[in-house]
C-alpha positions as CSV (number, residue, x, y, z in Angstrom):
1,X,22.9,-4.3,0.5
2,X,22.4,-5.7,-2.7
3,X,19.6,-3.6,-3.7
4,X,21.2,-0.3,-3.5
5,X,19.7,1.5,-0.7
6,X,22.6,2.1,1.5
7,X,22.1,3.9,4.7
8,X,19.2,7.2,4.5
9,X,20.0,10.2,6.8
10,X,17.8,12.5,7.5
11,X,18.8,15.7,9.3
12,X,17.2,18.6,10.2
13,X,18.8,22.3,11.6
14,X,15.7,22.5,13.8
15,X,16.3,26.2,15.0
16,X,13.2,28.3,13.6
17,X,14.8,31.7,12.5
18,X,13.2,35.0,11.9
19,X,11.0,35.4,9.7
20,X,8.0,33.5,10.5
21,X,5.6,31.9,7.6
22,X,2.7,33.8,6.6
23,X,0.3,31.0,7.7
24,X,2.4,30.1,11.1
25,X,3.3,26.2,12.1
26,X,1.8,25.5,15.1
27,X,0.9,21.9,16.8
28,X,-3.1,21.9,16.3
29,X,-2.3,22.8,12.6
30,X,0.0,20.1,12.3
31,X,-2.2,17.7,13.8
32,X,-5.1,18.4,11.7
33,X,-3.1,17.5,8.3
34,X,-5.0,15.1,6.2
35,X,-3.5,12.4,3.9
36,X,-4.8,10.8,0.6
37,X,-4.6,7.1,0.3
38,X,-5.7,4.1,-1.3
39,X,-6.5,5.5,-4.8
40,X,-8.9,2.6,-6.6
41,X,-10.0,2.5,-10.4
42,X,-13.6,1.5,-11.7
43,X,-14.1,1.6,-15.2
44,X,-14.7,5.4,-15.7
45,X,-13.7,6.8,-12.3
46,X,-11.4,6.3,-9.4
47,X,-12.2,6.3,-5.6
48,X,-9.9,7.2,-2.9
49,X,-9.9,7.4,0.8
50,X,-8.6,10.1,3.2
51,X,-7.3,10.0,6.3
52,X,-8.9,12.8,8.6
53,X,-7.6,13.4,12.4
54,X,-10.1,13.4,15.0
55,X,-10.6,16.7,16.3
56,X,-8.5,17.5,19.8
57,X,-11.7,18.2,21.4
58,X,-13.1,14.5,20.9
59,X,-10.2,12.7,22.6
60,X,-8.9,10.1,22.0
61,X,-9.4,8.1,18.9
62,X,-7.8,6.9,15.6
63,X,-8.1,8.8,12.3
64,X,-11.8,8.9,11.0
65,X,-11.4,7.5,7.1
66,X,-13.7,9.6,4.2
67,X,-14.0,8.0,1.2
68,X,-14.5,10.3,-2.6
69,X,-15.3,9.5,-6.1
70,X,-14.0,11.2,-9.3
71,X,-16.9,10.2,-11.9
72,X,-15.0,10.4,-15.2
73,X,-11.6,9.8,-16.0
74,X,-10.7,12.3,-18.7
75,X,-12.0,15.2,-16.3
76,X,-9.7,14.1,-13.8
77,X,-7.0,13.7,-16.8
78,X,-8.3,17.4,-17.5
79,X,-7.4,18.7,-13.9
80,X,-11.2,19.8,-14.0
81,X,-13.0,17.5,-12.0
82,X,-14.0,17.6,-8.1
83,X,-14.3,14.8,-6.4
84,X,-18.2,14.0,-4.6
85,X,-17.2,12.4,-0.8
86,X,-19.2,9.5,-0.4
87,X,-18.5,9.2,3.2
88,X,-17.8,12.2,5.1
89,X,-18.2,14.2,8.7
90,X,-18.3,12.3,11.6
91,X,-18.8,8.7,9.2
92,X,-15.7,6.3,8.8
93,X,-14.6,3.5,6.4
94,X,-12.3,0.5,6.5
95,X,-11.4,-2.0,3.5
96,X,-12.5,0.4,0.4
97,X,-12.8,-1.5,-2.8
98,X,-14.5,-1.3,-6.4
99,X,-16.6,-4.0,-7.6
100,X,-15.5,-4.9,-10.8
101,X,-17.8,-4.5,-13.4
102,X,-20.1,-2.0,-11.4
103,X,-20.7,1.5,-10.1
104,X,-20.5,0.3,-6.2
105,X,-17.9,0.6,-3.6
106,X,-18.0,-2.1,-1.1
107,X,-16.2,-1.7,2.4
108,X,-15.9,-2.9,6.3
109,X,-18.3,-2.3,8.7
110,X,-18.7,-3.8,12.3
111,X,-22.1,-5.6,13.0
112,X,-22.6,-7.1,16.4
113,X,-18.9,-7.6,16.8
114,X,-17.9,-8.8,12.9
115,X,-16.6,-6.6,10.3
116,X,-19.1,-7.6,7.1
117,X,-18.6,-5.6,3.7
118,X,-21.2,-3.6,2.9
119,X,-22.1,-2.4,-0.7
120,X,-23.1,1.2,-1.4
121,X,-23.4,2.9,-5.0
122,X,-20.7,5.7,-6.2
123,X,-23.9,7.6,-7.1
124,X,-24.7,8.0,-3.2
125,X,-26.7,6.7,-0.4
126,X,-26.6,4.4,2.8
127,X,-24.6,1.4,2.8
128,X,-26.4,-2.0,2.8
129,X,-24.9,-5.6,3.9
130,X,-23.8,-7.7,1.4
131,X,-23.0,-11.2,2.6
132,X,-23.4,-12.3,5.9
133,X,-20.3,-14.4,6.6
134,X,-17.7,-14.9,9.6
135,X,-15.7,-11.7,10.5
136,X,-13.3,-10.5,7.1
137,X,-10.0,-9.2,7.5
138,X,-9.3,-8.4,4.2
139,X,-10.3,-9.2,0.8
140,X,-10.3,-8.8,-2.6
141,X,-13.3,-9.2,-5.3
142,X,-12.8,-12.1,-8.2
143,X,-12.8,-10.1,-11.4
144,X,-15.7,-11.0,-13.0
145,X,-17.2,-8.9,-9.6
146,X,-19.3,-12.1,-8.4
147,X,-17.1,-13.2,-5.4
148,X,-14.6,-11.9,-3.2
149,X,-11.9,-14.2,-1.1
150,X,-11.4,-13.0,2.6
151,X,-9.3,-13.6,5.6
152,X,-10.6,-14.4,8.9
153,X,-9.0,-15.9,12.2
154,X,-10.3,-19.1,13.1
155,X,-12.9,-19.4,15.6
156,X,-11.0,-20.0,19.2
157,X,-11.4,-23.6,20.4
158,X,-14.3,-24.2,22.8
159,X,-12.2,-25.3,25.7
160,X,-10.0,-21.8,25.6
161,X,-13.6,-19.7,25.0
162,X,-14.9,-21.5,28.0
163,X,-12.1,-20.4,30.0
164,X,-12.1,-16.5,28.9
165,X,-16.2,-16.9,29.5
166,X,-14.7,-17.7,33.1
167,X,-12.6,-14.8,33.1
168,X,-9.0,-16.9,32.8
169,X,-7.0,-14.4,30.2
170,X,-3.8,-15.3,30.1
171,X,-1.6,-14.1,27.7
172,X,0.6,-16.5,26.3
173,X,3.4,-14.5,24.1
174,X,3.6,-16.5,20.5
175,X,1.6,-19.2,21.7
176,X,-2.1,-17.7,22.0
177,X,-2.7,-17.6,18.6
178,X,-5.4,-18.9,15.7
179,X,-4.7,-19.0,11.7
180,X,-5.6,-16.4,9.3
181,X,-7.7,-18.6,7.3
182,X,-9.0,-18.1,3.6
183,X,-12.3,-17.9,2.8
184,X,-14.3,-17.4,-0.6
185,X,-18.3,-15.9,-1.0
186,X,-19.9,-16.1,-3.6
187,X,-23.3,-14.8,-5.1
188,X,-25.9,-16.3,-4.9
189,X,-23.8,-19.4,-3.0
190,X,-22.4,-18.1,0.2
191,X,-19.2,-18.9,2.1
192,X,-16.9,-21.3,2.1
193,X,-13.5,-22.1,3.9
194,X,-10.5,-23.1,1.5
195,X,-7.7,-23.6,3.4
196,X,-6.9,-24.8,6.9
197,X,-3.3,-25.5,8.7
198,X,-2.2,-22.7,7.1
199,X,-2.2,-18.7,7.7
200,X,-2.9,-16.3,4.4
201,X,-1.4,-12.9,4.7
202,X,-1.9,-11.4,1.2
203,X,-3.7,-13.0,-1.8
204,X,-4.4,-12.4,-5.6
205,X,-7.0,-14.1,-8.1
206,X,-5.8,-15.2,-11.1
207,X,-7.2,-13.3,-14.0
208,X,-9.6,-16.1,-14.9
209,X,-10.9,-16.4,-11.6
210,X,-10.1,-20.1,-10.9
211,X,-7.2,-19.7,-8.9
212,X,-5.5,-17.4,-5.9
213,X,-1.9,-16.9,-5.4
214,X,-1.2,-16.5,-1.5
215,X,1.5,-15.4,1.0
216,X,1.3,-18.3,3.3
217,X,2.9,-18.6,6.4
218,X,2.9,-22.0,9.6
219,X,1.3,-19.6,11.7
220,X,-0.3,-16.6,12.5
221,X,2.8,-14.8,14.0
222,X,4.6,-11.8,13.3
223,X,8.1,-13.6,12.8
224,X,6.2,-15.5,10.3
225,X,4.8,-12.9,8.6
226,X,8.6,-11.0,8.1
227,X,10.3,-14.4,7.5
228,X,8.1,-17.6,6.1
229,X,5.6,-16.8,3.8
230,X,5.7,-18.7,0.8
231,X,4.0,-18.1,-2.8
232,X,1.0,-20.6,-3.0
233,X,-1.2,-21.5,-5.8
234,X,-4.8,-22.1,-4.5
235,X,-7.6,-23.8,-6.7
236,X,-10.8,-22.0,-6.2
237,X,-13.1,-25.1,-6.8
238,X,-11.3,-27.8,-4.9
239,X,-9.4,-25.8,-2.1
240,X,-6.0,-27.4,-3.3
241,X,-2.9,-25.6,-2.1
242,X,0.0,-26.0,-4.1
243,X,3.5,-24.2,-3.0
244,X,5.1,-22.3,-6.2
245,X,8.3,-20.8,-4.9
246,X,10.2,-21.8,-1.9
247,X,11.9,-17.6,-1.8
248,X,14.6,-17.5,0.0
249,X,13.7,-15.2,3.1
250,X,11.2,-12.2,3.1
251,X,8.6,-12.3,0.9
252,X,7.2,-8.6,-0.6
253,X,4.2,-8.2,-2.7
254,X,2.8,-10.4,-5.8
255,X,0.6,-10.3,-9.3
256,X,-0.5,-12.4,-11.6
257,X,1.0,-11.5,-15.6
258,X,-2.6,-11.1,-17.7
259,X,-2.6,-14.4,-19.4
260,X,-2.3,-15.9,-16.0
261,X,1.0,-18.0,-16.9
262,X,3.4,-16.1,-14.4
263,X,3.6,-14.6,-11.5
264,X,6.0,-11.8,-10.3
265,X,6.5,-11.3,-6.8
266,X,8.9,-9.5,-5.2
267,X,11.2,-11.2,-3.0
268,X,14.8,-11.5,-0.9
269,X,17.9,-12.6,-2.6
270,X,18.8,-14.4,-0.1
271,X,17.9,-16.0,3.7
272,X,20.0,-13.1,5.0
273,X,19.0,-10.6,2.8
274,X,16.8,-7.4,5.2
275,X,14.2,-6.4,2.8
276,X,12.5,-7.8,-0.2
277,X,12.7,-5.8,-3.2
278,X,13.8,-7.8,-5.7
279,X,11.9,-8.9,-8.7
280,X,11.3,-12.6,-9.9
281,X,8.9,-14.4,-12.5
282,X,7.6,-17.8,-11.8
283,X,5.9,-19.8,-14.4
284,X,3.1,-20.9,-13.2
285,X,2.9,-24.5,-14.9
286,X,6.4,-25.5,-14.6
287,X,7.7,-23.5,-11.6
288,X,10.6,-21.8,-13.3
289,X,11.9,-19.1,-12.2
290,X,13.3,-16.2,-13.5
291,X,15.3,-12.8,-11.9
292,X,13.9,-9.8,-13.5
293,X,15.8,-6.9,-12.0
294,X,19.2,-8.7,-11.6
295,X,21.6,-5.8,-10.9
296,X,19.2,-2.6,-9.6
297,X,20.7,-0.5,-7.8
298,X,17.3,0.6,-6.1
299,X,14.7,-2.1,-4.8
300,X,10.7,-3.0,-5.9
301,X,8.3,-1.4,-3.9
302,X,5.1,-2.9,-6.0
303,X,4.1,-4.8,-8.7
304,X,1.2,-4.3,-10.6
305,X,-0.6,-6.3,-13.2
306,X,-0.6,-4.9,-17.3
307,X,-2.5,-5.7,-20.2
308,X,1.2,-6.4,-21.8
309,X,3.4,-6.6,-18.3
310,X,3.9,-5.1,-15.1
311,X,4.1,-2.0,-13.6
312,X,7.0,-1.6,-10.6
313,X,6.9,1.3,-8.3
314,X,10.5,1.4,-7.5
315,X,12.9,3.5,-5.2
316,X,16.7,5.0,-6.4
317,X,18.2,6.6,-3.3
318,X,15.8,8.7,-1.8
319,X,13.6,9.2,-5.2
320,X,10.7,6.2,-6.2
321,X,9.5,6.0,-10.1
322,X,7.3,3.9,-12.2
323,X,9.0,1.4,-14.4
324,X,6.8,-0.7,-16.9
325,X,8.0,-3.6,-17.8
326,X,7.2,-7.3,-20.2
327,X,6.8,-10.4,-18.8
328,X,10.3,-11.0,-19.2
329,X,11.9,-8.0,-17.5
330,X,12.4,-6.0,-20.8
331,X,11.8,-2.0,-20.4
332,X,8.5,-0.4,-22.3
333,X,8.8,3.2,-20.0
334,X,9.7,4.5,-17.0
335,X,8.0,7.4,-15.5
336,X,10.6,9.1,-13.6
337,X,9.3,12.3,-11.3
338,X,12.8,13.9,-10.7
339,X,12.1,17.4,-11.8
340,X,8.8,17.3,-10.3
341,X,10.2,16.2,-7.2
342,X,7.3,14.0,-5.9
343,X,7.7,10.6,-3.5
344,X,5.2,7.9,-5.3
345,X,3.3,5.8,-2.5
346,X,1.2,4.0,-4.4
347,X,-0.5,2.8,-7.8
348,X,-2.9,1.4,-9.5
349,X,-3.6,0.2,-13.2
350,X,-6.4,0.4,-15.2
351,X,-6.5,0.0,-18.8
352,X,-5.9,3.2,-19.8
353,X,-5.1,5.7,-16.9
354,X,-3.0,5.2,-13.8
355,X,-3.7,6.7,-10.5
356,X,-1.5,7.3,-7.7
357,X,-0.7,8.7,-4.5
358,X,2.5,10.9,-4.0
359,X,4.1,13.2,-1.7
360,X,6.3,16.2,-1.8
361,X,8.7,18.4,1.0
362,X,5.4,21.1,0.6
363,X,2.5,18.3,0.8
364,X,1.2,15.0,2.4
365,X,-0.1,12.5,0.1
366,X,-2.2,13.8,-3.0
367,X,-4.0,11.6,-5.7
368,X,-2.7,12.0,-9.2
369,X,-3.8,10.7,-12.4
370,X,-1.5,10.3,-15.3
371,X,-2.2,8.3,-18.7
372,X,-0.7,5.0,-19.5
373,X,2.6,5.7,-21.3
374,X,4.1,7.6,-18.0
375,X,4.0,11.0,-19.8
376,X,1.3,13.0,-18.9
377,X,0.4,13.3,-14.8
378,X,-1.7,15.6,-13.6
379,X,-2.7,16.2,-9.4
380,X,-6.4,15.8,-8.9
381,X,-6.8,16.9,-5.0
382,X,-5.3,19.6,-3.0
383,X,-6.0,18.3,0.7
384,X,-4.8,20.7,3.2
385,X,-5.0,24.2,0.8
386,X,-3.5,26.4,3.5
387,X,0.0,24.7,3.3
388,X,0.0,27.1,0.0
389,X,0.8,29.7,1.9
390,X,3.1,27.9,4.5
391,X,6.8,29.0,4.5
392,X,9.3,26.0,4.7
393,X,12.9,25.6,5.2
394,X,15.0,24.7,2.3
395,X,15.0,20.6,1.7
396,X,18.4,19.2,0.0
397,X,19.1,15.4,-1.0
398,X,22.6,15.3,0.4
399,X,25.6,12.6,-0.7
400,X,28.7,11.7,0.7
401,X,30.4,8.7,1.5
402,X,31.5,7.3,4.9
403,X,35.0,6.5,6.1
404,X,34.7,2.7,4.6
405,X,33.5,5.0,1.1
406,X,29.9,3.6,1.8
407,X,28.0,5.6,0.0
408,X,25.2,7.2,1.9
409,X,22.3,9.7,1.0
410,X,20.0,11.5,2.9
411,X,17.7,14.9,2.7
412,X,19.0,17.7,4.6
413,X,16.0,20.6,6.1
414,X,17.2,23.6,6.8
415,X,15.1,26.4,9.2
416,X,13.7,29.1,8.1
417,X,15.8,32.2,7.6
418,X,19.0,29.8,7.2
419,X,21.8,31.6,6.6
420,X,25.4,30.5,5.6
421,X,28.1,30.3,7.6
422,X,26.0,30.8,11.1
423,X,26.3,27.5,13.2
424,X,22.8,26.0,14.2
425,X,21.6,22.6,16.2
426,X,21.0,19.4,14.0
427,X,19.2,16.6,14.5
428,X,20.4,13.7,12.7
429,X,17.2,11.0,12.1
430,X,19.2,7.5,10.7
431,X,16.5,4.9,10.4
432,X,18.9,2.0,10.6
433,X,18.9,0.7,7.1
434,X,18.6,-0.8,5.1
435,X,15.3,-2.1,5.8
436,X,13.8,0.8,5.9
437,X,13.4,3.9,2.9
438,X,12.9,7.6,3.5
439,X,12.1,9.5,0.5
440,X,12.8,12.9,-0.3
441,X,9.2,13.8,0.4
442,X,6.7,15.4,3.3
443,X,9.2,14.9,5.9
């Protein structure tokens, strides 16, 4: 367990003592807790998405998706902004992004069975279609906002379409399955496939927009996603597909540095190593590579592109931070939450503000925005307001090392009304590390 994580415990003394919360915990308010998510910069303002449960009373169904803007970055800096929901009520959205270089917010939305991006202004106002192509998984825009690259699963041969027209459906258990191919439209030009034999399961354009770096696996297959994707260098004009790094086992997520020479991507040590969080630097040109975090004792999250690095989002133990670093692995800052006691989930850079999702043990997932320099942070949204006045049982981060003196450390909830010395029930959640990370968050 090279990268430090050990073995996470969570426990929790689950007996509910007297004296009850002022605002009282009870299963519909519990299921009706929203969560902030994919926070996105534009050049003054940042978009985010929250997840909303359906209602009890509609049945069944998955989480409807609303979607805000925050127009004007040093309001939000200010803590005195509100954000305007673009998409709201009963009205759902899939695949949020920014177009660079504009005031619009593109997304996914099915039309006669394909999921198209649509365009829609931050300003307000129906969505319209903007390119008409197969159906897009995911995708990402080109930075000069003209293009975006996509996934899509091949179209299924004729002879197996014929036979599912007939109504023969078997299901054929890592056999059935098509390649995650990808695509590129552009304005004015249209769509075009640029790879084949191949599946694409996460992707990045250079910063000159010639080039994608890919995750690509042999097939389309979960196995393959967990164990064989390899860092690929696409050419955007021809379609060439070049293999960069052979990594060694899983591979985690990947950016290009700004000059476009390097890539870091986050990766396994080893074949046998459970979880990718190790970073690396590739030169692009030569293929060298380079260990950038030789000796955490944590793992990488994230990596994020900088105008003069890369920005990790990183977990110690139980706690995550933000660690900026150069091209060659050299420390600039590290934003480090610890008396603020909030779990990072996500981030994203702009050139001079940062925004970010994080959690606490008194709150889901809220956006915050904080300057570049990892000083200054400051929470822009307060999602679920009535949690304000929620009581909680204490939450610890607890240490202690097992009978082979493995260290281990976990987060310890007590109930309400805990008092020493009085024996109550525990529940001991161990997620089977190390491939997985709890954080001592909203647990």
């Amino acid at each position: 367990m090279r990268f430090g994580l050990r073995f996470f415990v969570l426990a929790s003394l689950l007996v509910a003592a007297p004296g009850a919360s002022q605002e009282p915990w009870t299963v519909e308010r519990v299921l009706s807790l929203e969560t902030v998510f994919g926070p996105q910069l534009g050049d003054d303002f940042v978009v985010f998405s929250k997840a909303v449960p359906r209602p009890i009373a509609d049945g069944p169904g998955g989480a409807r998706i609303h979607v805000a803007v925050i127009d004007g970055l040093e309001s939000a800096l200010s803590g005195a902004a509100e954000p305007r929901w673009l998409i709201a009520g009963e009205d759902s959205a899939s695949g949020v992004a920014v177009r660079p270089g504009s005031r619009t917010i593109t997304s996914l939305e099915t039309v006669e069975g394909k999921r198209l991006v649509h365009a829609r202004s931050i300003e307000g106002g129906d969505p319209t279609l903007l390119a008409d192509t197969v159906s897009v998984g995911s995708y990402a825009w080109r930075p000069d906002g003209k293009a975006f690259a996509f996934t899509s699963t091949d179209e299924m041969p004729d002879a197996r379409k014929a036979a599912q027209d007939a109504g023969i459906k078997p299901v054929i258990v890592d056999e059935d399955w098509r390649h995650r191919s990808l695509w590129i439209w552009e304005e004015g030009v249209g769509a075009r496939k640029l790879t084949e034999g191949t599946s694409v399961f996460e992707f990045h354009w250079s910063p000159d927009g010639t080039k994608l770096a890919c995750a690509c696996a042999p097939r389309n297959l979960v196995d393959d996603s967990y164990m064989f994707k390899r860092l690929h260098v696409v050419d955007v004009a021809t379609g060439a597909r070049e293999l960069l790094v052979d990594n060694p086992g899983k591979l985690g997520g990947f950016d290009w540095s700004a000059d476009g020479a390097h890539i870091a991507y986050v990766s396994a040590a080893d074949p046998n190593d459970p979880h990718a969080g190790m970073l690396y630097s590739v030169d692009v040109d030569s293929g060298e590579v380079n260990a950038l975090t030789r000796g955490l004792l944590g793992m990488v999250q994230s990596v994020r592109r900088m105008d003069d690095g890369f920005l990790l989002l990183e977990s110690v133990g139980v706690r995550t931070r933000l660690r900026h670093v150069s091209v060659e692995g050299l420390d600039r800052w590290i934003f480090d939450p610890k008396s603020a006691r909030i779990a990072i989930d996500d981030v994203v850079v702009g050139p001079s503000v940062l925004a970010f999702t994080a959690e606490s043990r008194r709150h889901p997932a809220e956006l915050f925005v904080m300057a570049s320099g990892g000083k200054d942070f400051q929470r822009v949204t307060d999602t679920n307001p009535w949690l304000a006045d929620a009581t909680f049982g204490e939450q610890s981060v607890v240490r202690f090392r097992a009978r082979d003196r493995l260290p281990i450390e976990g987060v310890l909830i007590k109930p309400i009304g805990y008092e020493e010395g009085k024996r109550y029930p525990l529940v001991i959640v161990v997620h089977g590390g190390p491939e997985a990370h709890n954080v001592d968050g909203w647990l």
